[in-house]
N, C-alpha and C positions, 0 to 999 in steps of 0.2 A: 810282617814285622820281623827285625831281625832280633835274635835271642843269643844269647852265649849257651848251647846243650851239648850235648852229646847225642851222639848219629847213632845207639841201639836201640835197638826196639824189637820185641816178640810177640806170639800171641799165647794169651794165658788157657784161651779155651785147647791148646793143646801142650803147653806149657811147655813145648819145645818148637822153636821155627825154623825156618827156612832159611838161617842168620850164620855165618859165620861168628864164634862167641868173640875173635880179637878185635872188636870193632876199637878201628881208632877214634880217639879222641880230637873234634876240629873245636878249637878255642875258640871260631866266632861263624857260627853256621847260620844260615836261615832256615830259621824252624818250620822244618814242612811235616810235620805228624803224618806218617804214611807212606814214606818217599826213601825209595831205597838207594843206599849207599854200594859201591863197588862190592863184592863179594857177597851180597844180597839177593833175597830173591822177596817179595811181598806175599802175602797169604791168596793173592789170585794170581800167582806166575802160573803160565800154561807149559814150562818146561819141567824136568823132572827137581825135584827140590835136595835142597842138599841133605845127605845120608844123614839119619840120624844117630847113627852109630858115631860117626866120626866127629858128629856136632858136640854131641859129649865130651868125647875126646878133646874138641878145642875151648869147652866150656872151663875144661880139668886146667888146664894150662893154661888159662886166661886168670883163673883165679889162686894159679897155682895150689888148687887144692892137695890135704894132707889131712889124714888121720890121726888125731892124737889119741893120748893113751886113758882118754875115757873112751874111745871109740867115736868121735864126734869128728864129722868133717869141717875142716876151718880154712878158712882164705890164708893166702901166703904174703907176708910182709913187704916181700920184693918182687908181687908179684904183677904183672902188667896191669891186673885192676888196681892193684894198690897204688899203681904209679899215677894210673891216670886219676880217680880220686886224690890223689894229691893235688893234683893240679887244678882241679875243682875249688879245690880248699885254698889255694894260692889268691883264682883270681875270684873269688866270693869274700874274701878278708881285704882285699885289696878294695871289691866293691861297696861292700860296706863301710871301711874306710872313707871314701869317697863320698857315699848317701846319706850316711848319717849328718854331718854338717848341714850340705843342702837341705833337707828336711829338717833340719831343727829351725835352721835362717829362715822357713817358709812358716815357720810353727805348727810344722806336722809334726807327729808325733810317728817315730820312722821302728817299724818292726818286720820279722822276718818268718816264715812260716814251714816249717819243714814236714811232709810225710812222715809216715815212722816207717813199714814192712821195705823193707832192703833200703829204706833209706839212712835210717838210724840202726836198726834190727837190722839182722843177715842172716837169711835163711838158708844158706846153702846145704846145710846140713840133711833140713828135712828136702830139699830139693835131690841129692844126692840119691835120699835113702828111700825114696819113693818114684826113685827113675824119672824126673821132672812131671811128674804125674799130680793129678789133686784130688783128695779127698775132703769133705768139708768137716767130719770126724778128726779123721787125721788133723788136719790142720789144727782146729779149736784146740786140741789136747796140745801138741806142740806150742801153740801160742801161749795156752795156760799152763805149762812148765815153766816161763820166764826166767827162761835162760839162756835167750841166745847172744851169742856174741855185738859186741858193736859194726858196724859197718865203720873203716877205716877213716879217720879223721874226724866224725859227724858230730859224735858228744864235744870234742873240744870246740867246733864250729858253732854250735849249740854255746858253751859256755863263751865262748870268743865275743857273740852277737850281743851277749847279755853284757859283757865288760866293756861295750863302747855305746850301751843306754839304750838299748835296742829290745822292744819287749819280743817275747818268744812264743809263738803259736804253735800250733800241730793237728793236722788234720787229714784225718785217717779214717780208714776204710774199715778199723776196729766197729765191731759193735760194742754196744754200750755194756754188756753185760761182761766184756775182755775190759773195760777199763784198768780194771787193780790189776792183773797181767800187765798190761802195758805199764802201769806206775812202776811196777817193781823191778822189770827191765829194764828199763828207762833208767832207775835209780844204781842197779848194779853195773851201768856201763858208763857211769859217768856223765848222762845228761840229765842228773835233777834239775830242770831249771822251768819253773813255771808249768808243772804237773797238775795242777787244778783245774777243775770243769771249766773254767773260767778262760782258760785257756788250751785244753786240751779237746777237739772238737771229732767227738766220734759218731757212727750212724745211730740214732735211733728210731728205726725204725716204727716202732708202738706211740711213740710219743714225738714227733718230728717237729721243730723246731716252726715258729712262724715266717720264719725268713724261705724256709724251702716250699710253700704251702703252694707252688706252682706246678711241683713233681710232686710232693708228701704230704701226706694226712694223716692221719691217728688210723690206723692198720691198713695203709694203700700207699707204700713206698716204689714211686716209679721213675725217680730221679738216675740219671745216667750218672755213673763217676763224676764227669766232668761239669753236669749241671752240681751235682752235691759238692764237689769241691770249688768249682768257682762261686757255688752261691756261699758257701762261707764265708770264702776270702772278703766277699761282696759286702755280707755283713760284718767283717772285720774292719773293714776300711769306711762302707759309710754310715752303720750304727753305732761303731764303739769311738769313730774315730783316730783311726791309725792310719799309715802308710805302709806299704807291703814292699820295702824294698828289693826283695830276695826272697823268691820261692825255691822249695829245695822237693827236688820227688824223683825215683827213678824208672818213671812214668810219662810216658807225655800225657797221661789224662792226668796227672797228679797239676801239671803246669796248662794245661787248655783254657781256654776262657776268660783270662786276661784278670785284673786288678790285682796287677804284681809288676813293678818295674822292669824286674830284672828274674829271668827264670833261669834255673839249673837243674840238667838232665846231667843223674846221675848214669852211670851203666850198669844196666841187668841183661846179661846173656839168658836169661832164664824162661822168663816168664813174660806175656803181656796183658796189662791190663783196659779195654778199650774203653 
């Protein structure tokens, strides 16, 4: 199928790969999850993989990282991630533009679904400050200080979608107990827009939802990423009745699985999630 994404991709179990971080941006790719691009290597290359030392280094200057005077590492405005998320943002308004009509003339009802972690939220900070390393400690604490910056352009995208009638979803890898974290982040960057359980769809594991009950049960969570996030969308689309024009995630497991017209990989030198 072909997709409009972006060509990076890492692996989160070592939170640093075998990536070049300047991965360009191709405007209309086929989406092959797994499929390495020019200056790549895949998590089972049998040559020697690229230095990690230096992969930082081009991580630092992809996102034109800088330390402000709280001490916080922040993405740079001009910086080649910023450019390429622009461009993201150009043709998803564009395509929305476009969907919305068609979907309403079919009397769908046309909405859009964005991840939150580096899709809305930007972690580089705690990625920085933990050497692309993960701790699951660490992390919670970090998430439940909500205050990470916006990832560039995403809350206006967010608000954009909602100005041309277009309901707002979100469905994230948070657990349920990071909700009011996630709300309050969300609110301080600029994307209040349909914050309610109602539309904000995170794991709960303890209590799992009927739609998932082919991976999840009430204490037996064995859904992959991309079963838990396509079964949502699943349920978005044939329980609530909506149309998924635009998925937004900078994951390809955030977009795998299909009931989404139109998917957008964002770019994360970072991390991957499979």
């Amino acid at each position: 199928m072909v997709r409009r994404v972006e060509t990076c991709h890492m692996h989160k179990s070592l939170r640093i790969a075998a990536v070049t971080a300047a991965c360009a941006v191709t405007g209309a790719a086929l989406y092959g999850a797994g499929a390495a691009t020019a200056g790549q290597s895949t998590a089972n290359s049998t040559h020697e993989p690229y230095n990690m030392g230096l992969l930082a280094k081009d991580i630092d200057t992809y996102y034109g990282t800088t330390l402000d005077a709280n001490g916080v590492y922040q993405a740079s405005a001009d910086s080649p991630y910023a450019k390429d998320l622009a461009r993201i943002d150009v043709a998803a308004k564009k395509q929305i533009d476009q969907a919305v009509p068609k979907s309403l003339h079919k009397g769908e009802r046309p909405a859009v679904v964005f991840d939150i972690d580096d899709t809305l939220l930007l972690s580089l900070d705690y990625e920085k400050k933990y050497n692309y390393g993960y701790n699951s400690a660490t992390w919670a604490a970090y998430v439940n200080q909500a205050d990470r910056p916006a990832v560039f352009g995403s809350p206006e995208l967010v608000r954009y979608a909602q100005s041309k009638g277009v309901e707002v979803f979100y469905v994230s890898g948070f657990s349920a107990a990071q909700r009011s974290a996630a709300v309050d982040n969300l609110k301080k960057v600029g994307a209040d827009v349909n914050l309610d359980a109602g539309h904000m769809f995170l794991k709960d594991t303890a209590n799992p939802p009927s739609y998932l009950s082919g991976c999840a049960t009430p204490g037996a969570w064995t859904c992959t990423t991309v079963q838990y996030k396509s079964g949502t969308r699943r349920h978005i689309e044939k329980d609530l009745g909506y149309d998924i024009v635009a998925n937004f995630g900078d994951q390809y497991s955030d977009l795998d699985g299909g009931y989404a017209d139109r998917t957008y990989k964002l770019p994360n030198p970072s991390y991957f999630v499979s």
